[in-house]
C-alpha positions in Angstrom: 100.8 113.9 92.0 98.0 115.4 89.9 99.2 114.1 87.1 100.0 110.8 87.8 96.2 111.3 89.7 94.8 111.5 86.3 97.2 109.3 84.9 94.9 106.8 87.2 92.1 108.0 86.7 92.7 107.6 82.6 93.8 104.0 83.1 90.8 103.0 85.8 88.2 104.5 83.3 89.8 102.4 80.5 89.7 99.6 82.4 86.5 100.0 83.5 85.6 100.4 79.8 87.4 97.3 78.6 85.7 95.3 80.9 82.5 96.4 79.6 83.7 95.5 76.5 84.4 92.1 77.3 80.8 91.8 78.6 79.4 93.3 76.0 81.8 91.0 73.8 80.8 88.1 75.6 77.0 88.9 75.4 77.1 89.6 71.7 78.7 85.9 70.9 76.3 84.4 73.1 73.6 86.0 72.7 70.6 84.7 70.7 72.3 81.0 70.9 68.9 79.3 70.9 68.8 80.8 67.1 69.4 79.0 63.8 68.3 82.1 61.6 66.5 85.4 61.3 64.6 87.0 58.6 63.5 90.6 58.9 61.5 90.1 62.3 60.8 86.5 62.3 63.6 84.1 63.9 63.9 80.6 63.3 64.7 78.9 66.5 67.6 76.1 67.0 64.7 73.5 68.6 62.5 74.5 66.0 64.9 73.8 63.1 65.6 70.6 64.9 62.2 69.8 65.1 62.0 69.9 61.1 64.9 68.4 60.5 64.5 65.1 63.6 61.3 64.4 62.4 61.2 64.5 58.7 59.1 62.3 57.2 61.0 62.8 53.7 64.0 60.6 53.7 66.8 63.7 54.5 69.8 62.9 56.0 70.8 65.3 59.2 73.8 67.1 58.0 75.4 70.6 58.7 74.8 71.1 54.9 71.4 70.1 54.5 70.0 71.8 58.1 71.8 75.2 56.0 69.9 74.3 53.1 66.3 74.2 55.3 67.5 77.2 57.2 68.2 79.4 54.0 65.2 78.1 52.5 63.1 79.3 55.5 64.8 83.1 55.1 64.4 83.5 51.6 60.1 82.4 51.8 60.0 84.4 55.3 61.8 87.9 53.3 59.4 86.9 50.5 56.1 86.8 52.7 57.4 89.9 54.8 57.9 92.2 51.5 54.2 91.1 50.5 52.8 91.9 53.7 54.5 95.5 53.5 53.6 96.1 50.1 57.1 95.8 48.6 56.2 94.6 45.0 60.4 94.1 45.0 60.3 95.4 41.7 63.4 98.3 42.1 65.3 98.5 38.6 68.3 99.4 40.2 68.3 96.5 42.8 67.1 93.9 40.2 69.8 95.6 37.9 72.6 94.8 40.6 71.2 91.3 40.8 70.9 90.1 37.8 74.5 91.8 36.4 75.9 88.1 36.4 73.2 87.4 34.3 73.4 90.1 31.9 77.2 89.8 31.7 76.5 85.8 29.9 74.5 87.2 27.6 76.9 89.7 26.7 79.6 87.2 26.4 77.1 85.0 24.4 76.5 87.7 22.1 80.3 88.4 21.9 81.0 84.6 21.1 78.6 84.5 18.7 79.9 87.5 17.0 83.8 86.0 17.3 82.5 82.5 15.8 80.6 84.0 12.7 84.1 86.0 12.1 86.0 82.3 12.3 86.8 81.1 8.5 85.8 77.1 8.7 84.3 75.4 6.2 81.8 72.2 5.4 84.4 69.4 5.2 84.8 67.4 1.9 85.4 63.6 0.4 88.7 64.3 0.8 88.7 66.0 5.2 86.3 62.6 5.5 88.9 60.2 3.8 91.8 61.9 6.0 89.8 61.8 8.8 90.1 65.3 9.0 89.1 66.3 12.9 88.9 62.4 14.1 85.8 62.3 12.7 84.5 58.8 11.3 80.8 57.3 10.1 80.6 53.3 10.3 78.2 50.9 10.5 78.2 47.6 12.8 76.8 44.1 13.1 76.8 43.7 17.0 76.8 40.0 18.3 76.8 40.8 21.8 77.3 39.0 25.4 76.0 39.6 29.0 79.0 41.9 30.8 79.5 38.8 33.3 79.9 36.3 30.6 82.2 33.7 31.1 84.5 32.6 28.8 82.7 29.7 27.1 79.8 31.9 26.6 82.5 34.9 24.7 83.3 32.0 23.0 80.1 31.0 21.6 79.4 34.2 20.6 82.5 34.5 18.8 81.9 30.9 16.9 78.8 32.9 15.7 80.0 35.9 14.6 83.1 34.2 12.6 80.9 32.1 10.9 78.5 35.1 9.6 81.8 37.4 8.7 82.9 35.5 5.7 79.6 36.1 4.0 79.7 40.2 4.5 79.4 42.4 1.6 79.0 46.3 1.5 75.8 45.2 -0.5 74.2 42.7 2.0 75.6 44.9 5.6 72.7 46.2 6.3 70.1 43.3 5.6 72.7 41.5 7.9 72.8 44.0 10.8 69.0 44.2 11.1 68.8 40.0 11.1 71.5 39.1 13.4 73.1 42.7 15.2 71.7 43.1 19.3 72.2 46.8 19.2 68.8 48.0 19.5 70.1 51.6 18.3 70.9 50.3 14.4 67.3 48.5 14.1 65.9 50.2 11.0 69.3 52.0 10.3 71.4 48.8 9.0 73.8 49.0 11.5 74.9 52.6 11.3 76.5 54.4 13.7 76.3 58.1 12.2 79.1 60.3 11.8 80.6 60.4 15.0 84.0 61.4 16.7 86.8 59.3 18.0 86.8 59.3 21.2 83.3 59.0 21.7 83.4 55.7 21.0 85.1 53.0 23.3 88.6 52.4 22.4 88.5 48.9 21.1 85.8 50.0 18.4 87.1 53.5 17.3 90.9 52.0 16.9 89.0 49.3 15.0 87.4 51.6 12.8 90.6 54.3 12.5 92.4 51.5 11.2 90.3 50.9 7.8 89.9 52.4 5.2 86.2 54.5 3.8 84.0 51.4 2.6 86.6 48.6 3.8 84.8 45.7 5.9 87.0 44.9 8.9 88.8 41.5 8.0 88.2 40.4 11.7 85.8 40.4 15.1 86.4 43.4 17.0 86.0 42.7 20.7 84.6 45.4 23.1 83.0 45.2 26.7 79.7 44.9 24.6 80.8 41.9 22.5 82.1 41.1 18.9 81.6 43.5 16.2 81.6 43.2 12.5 82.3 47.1 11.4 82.5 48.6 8.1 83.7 52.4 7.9 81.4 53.5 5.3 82.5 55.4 1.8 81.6 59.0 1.7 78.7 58.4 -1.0 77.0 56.8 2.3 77.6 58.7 4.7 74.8 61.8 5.4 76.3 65.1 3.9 74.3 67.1 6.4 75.6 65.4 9.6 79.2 65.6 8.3 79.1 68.8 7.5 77.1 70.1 11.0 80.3 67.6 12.5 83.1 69.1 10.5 82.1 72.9 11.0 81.5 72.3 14.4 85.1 70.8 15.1 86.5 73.0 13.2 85.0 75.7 15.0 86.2 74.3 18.0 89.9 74.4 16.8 89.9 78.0 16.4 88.4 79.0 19.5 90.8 77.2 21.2 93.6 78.9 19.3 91.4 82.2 20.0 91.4 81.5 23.5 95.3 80.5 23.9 95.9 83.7 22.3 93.6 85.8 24.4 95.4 84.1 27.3 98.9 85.0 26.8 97.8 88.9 25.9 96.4 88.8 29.1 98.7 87.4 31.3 96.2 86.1 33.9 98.0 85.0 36.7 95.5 83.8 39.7 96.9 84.3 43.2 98.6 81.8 45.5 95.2 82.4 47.8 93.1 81.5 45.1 92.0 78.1 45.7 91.2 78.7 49.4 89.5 81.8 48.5 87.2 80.2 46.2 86.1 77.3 48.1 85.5 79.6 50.8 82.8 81.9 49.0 81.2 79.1 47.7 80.8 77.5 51.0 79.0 80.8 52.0 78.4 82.7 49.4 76.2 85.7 51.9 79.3 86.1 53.7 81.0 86.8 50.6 79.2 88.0 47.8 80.7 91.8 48.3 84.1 90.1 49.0 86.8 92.0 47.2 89.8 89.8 47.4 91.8 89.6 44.4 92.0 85.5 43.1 93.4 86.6 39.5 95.0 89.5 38.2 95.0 90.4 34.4 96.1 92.8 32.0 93.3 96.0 32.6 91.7 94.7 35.5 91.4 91.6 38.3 89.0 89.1 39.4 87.3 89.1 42.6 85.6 86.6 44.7 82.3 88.7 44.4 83.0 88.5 40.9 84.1 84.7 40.8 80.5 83.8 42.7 78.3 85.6 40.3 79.6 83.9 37.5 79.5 80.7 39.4 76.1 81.0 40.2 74.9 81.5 36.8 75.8 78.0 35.7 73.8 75.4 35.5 72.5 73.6 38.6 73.3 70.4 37.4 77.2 71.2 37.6 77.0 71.3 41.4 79.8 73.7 41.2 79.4 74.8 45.1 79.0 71.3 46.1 82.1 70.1 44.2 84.7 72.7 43.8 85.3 72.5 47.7 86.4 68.5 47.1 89.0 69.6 44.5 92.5 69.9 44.4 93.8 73.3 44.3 95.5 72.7 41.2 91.8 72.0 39.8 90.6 75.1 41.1 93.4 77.3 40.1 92.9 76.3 36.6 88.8 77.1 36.8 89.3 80.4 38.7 91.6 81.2 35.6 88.9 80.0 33.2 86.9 82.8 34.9 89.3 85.5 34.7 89.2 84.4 30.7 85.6 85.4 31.1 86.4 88.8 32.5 89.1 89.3 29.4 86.4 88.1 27.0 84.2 90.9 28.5 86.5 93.3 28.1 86.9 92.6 24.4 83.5 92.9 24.6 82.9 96.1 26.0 85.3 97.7 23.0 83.1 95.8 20.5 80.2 97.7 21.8 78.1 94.9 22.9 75.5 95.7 25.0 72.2 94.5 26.6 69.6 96.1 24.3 66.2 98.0 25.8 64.3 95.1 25.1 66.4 92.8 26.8 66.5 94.2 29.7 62.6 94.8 29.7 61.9 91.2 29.4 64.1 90.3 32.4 62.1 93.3 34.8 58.9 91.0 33.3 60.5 87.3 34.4 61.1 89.1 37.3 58.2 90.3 38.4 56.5 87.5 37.6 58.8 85.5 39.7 57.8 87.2 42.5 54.3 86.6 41.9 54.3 83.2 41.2 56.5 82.4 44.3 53.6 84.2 46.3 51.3 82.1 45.6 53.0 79.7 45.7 53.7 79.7 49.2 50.3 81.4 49.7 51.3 84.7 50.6 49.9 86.4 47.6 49.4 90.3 48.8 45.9 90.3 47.5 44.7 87.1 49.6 47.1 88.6 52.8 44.8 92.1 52.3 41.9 89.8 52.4 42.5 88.0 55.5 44.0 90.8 57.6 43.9 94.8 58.0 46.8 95.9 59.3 50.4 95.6 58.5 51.6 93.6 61.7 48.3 91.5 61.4 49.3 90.9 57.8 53.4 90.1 58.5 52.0 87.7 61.5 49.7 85.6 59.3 52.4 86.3 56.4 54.7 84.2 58.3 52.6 81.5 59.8 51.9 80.8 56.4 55.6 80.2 55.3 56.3 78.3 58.7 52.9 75.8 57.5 54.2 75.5 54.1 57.9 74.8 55.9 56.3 71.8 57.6 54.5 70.3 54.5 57.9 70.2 53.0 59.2 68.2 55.6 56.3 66.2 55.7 56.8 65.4 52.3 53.2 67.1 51.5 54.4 69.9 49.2 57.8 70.2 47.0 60.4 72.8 47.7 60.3 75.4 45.5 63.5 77.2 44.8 64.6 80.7 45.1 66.4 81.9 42.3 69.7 83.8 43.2 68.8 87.1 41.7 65.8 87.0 43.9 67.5 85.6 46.8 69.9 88.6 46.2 67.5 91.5 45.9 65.4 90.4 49.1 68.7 89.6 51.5 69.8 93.8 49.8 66.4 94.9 51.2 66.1 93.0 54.3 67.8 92.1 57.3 68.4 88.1 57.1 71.2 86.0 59.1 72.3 82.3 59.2 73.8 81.8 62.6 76.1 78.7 62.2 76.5 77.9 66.0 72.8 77.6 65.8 72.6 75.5 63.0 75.2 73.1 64.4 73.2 72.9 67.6 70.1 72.3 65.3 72.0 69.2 63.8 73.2 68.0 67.2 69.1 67.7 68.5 68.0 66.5 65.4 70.4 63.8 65.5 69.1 62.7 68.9 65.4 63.4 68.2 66.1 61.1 65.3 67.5 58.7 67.1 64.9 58.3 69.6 62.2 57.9 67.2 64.4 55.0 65.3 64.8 53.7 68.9 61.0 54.0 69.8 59.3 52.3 66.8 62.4 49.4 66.8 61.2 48.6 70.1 57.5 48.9 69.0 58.5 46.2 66.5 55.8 43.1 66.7 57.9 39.9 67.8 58.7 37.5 65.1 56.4 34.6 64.6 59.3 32.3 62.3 60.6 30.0 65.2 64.4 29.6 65.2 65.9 26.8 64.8 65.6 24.4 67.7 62.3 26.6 68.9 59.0 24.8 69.1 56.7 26.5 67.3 54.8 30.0 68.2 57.9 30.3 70.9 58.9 34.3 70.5 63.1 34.8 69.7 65.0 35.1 72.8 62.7 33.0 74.8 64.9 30.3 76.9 63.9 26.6 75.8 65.1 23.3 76.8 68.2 21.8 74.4 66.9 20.0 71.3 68.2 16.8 71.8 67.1 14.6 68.7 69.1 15.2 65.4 67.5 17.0 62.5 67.1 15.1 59.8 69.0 16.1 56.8 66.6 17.4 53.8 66.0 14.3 51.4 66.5 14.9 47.7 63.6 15.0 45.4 62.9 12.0 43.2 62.2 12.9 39.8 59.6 11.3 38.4 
């Protein structure tokens, strides 16, 4: 009995304790519903996101993805204003060293590339590459009689009764007095026509097969037709075509050759093979890319090491803005992103190589990024007018200064939406070091809830100034005139007269 008496006693305590657990479950997932974000001790509340977001005056559609963009916007300017209201300059080596690592691993790589093409044995090209069309690379010259895309067929036809008539009269000696009298391609005013050294298939098909098909200094025999119009084309002998172009063309696609072969080689040493999780992986961290910027899930394995998704997102957010990586790569099929998560394991391989070449990030290098840094930081201050020196000025103590700190971001917040100041970016290093020092949060419930009363507040204010709309004064038809649309009016019994055709005179 005693010990089935504490056998009880066990399993009421236990029970007792998981249903404090539940409670305390249930209170952690709903507490602090009413908010959208948090930034050391400021929090950005779900009506006051809204707010922003419902009455914009700046022409931003209310979407989960742009109320995330406002929200993490807001907790990157509030961790900036609370570090200068502390006195954190933010200046810690070893945190901007952490930071910026995706950074200094490019221009490791860039110096390793550099090194590997300067090792490649390509030459300048020659008459004979140029005759041979060594690399698809071709330099011609074009008289352009050209047509309106929608032109119909009499008008192509016109056109062509033009052209036909000058081709008969072309010589290589005349081409260029002819291009600049009769040719509509703006670009070959002042160059007779010519087109440069160019490759292939950067021109539209018509025109490069066109051109492919003669030989150096032979006048096409007929019109070549394109989207643009009729073309007269000549692909010009070698003693006309500019040496130094060629020659910048040929090394340059030649040197493209071997790094491909480099690269194919590279590959099969390594024998990256990304992991059936890959693509899902991927898209994931780039969707939130807080949540998973220390995420050590393997996407790609390779001879001497792996890839993980914490190192997959720093390369990705080292490239270039304009390539809308995280906005695109969750859109694409998984066969895409298998291949790009592979392309970044090559960059992991390529770093290895080199690390055994001994290329490194030199003293001075790495001073000159503490400098951007720093003044970064600075010029983001003032930016948002939270410089330490003017916070110091306005206010003595530390709370006094975080309070006014803040107020300051949450004003500059509003102009933005107002469309009275521009958003001014964070940088991901930056970003990275103040979310490592600082508590910060995006709660998604909140922001969904954010989107949900923006939506409405949105939709009242569309509402409210349609109905606020002054009543037509254009009478329908059939109205009398100064009757306002929608009024009821007796039937219109007599006929209108049909409109009577001007007389010319």
């Amino acid at each position: 009995m005693r010990a089935r008496s504490s056998f009880a006693l066990v399993a009421t305590a236990s029970l007792i304790f998981a249903l404090g657990a539940c409670d305390g479950l249930k209170e952690a997932l709903t507490a602090h519903v009413d908010v959208a974000a948090k930034a050391a001790n400021q929090e950005l509340s779900v009506t006051r996101l809204a707010d922003l977001l419902g009455n914009a005056k700046v022409p931003v559609p209310i979407t989960k993805e742009n109320a995330g963009v406002v929200a993490d916007l807001w907790v990157n300017y509030q961790l900036l204003a609370h570090a200068a209201a502390v006195g954190d300059s933010l200046v810690d080596k070893k945190a901007i060293d952490q930071a910026v690592n995706p950074i200094t691993k490019n221009m490791r790589l860039r110096k390793f590339t550099d090194t590997l093409v300067k090792s490649f044995k390509v030459d300048s090209g020659s008459e004979a590459t140029y005759n041979q069309a060594a690399g698809d690379l071709y330099a011609a010259r074009h008289i352009l009689f050209g047509f309106p895309p929608a032109a119909t067929q009499t008008q192509k036809d016109s056109v062509r009764k033009k052209a036909e008539s000058i081709l008969p009269t072309v010589t290589n000696a005349n081409f260029a007095q002819l291009a600049e009298k009769y040719s509509s391609d703006p670009s070959g005013k002042g160059t007779g026509g010519s087109l440069g050294v160019y490759e292939k298939q950067s021109m539209v098909a018509p025109f490069s097969n066109g051109v492919a098909a003669l030989k150096p200094g032979q006048i096409g025999p007929s019109l070549i037709e394109s989207t643009y119009g009729f073309h007269i084309v000549q692909r010009l002998p070698f003693d006309q075509v500019d040496k130094g172009q060629y020659a910048q063309k040929y090394s340059g696609a030649a040197i493209n050759r071997a790094d491909s072969v480099y690269l194919a080689g590279l590959d099969k040493a390594a024998k990256i093979e990304v992991k059936t999780n890959a693509p899902g992986a991927a898209k994931s961290s780039v969707a939130d890319p807080v949540k998973h910027r220390k995420d050590n899930t393997v996407l790609a394995t390779f001879k001497g090491g792996d890839l993980t998704v914490s190192q997959f997102l720093g390369w990705v957010e080292t490239m270039p803005p304009q390539m809308q990586v995280s906005r695109q790569l969750p859109q694409l099929p998984d066969s895409v992103v298998r291949r790009f998560v592979s392309s970044i394991a090559e960059r992991e391989v390529m770093l290895q190589k080199a690390d055994s070449a001994k290329i490194t990030i030199s003293a001075e290098d790495k001073s000159q990024l503490y400098g951007q840094f720093s003044q970064l930081v600075t010029t983001l201050w003032q930016q948002i007018a939270v410089d330490p020196k003017a916070l110091a000025d306005s206010a003595k103590t530390t709370p006094e200064r975080e309070r006014l700190a803040a107020n300051r971001v949450e004003t500059y917040v509003d102009r933005i939406l107002a469309g009275q100041a521009q958003p001014i970016p964070v940088p991901q290093p930056l970003a990275v070091v103040l979310q490592s020092r600082f508590e910060s949060s995006i709660n998604g419930a909140g922001v969904d809830r954010s989107v949900e009363r923006a939506q409405k507040i949105r939709a009242a204010a569309d509402s409210s100034r349609a109905a606020n709309q002054p009543k037509s004064q254009v009478p329908l038809p059939g109205m009398p005139s100064g009757a306002a649309p929608g009024a009821t009016q007796p039937p219109t019994t007599a006929p209108v007269p049909a409109p009577q055709p001007t007389k010319k005179p």
